[in-house]
C-alpha positions in Angstrom: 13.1 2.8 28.6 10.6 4.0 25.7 7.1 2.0 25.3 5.1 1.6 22.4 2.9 4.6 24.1 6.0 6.4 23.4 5.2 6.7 19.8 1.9 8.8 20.6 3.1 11.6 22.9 4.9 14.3 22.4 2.6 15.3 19.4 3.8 12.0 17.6 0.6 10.5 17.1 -0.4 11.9 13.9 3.0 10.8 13.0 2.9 7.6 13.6 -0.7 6.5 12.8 0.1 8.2 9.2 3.2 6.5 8.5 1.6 3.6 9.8 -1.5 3.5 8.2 0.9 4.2 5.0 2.5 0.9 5.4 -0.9 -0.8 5.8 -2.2 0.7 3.2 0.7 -1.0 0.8 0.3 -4.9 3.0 -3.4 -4.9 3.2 -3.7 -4.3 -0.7 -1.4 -7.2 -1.6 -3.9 -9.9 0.1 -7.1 -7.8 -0.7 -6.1 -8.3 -4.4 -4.9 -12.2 -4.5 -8.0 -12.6 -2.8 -10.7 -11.9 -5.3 -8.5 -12.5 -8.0 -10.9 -15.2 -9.5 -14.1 -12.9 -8.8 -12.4 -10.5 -11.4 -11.4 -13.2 -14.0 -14.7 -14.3 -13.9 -16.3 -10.9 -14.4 -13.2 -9.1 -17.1 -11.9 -12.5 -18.4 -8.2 -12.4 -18.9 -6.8 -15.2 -17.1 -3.7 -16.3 -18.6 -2.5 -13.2 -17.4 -4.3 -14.2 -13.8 -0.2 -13.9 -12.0 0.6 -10.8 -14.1 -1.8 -8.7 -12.0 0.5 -9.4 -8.8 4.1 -9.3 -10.5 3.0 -5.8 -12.5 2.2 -4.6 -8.6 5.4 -6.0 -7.3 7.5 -4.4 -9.9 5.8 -0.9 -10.4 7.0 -1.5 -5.8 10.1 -1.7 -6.7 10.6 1.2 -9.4 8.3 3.5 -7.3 10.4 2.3 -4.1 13.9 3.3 -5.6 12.6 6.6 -7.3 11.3 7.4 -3.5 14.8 9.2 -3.0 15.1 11.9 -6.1 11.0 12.7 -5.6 11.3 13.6 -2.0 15.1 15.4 -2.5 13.1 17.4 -5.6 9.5 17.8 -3.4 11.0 17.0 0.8 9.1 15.1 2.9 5.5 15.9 3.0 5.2 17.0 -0.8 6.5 13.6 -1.8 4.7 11.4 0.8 1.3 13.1 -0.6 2.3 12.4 -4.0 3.2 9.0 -3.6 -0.4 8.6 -1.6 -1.8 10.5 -4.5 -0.3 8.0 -7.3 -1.5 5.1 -5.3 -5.1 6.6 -4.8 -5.3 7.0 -8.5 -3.4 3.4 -9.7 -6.2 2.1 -7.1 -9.1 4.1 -8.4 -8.2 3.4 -12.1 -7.9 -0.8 -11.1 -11.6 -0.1 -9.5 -12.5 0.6 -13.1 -11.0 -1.7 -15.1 -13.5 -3.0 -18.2 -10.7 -5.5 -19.3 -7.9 -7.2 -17.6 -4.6 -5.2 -19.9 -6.6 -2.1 -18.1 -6.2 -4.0 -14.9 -2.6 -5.0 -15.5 -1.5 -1.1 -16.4 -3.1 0.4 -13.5 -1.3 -2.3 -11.2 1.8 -1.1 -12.3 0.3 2.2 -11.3 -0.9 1.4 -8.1 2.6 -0.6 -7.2 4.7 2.4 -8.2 2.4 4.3 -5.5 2.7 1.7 -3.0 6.5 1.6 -3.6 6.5 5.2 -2.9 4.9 5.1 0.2 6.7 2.3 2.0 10.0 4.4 0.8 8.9 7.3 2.2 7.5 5.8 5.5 10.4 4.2 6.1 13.1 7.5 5.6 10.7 9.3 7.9 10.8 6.9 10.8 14.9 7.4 10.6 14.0 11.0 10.5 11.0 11.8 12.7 12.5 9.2 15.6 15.2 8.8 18.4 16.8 5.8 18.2 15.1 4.0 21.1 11.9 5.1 19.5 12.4 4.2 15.8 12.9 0.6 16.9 9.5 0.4 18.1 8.3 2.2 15.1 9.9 -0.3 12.6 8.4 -3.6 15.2 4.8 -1.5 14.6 5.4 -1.4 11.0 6.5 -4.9 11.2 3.0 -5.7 13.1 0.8 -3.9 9.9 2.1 -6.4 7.6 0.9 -9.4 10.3 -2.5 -7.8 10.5 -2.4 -6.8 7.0 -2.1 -11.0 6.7 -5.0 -12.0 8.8 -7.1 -8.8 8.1 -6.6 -8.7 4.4 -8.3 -12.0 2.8 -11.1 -11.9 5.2 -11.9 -8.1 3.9 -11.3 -9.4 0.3 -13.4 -12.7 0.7 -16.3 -10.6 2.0 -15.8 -8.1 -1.5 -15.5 -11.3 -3.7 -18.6 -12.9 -2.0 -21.0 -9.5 -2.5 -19.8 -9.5 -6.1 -17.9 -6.3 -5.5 -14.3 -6.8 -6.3 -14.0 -3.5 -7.5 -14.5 -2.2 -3.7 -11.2 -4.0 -2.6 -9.6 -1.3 -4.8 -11.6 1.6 -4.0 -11.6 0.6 -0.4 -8.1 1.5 -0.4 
């Protein structure tokens, strides 16, 4: 019987901390951002559009999650999980930067469309990269990133929003 160990040997561990990290990535952002919401609506104004910075994230997810299948059958596997990573590096760097919130709002869409590439792509290479006794522990260890992501997340974006540095909850990503 396979043990969560199992998903670091056998030169897996790059693997798995990648695909990992990957879903993180996409879990810890969510609470990072609803968390100093208010410190950026106070500093870029823009607050009747205050749930729009969550629901343009949510739906650029879904697009980028369901055009996850023709990028990586046009790039494979590692081209199109580094281009999803690269879309979501530069949706997160462009929110970082945002003088007003329709700035913001685009480059959530952005940043989602990343996002929804990566957890698509994370989640077709765990049914690739593992045997079936190990991909079920792979999916429980995704699982657990969203539970940390949970308790990690609005601590992490509290401590941004309270140092007056919302714009480092994006970058930190």
């Amino acid at each position: 019987m396979a043990g969560f160990g199992d998903l670091l040997r056998g030169g897996r561990a790059p693997i798995t901390v990648t695909l990992a990290l990957g879903i993180a990535l996409h879990a810890m952002d969510v609470f990072l951002v609803a968390t100093v919401m208010p410190s950026v609506v106070a500093d870029i104004g823009g607050v009747r559009f205050y749930a729009w910075v969550s629901m343009l994230y949510m739906v650029g997810s879904i697009v980028g999650a369901a055009s996850s299948g023709p990028l990586r059958a046009a790039y494979g596997p590692r081209h199109a999980y580094v281009l999803a990573g690269g879309v979501f590096l530069a949706g997160s760097l462009a929110c970082a930067a945002a003088p007003r919130m329709e700035w913001l709002l685009a480059t959530r869409a952005v940043q989602g469309f990343g996002g929804g590439l990566i957890v698509a792509q994370s989640m077709a290479l765990v049914s690739e990269l593992y045997t079936a006794e190990l991909r079920k522990l792979m999916l429980a260890s995704i699982s657990g990133m969203w539970a940390a992501a949970a308790l990690v997340g609005p601590a992490l974006g509290g401590a941004f929003a309270e140092a007056g540095l919302w714009r480092g909850a994006f970058g930190v990503n």
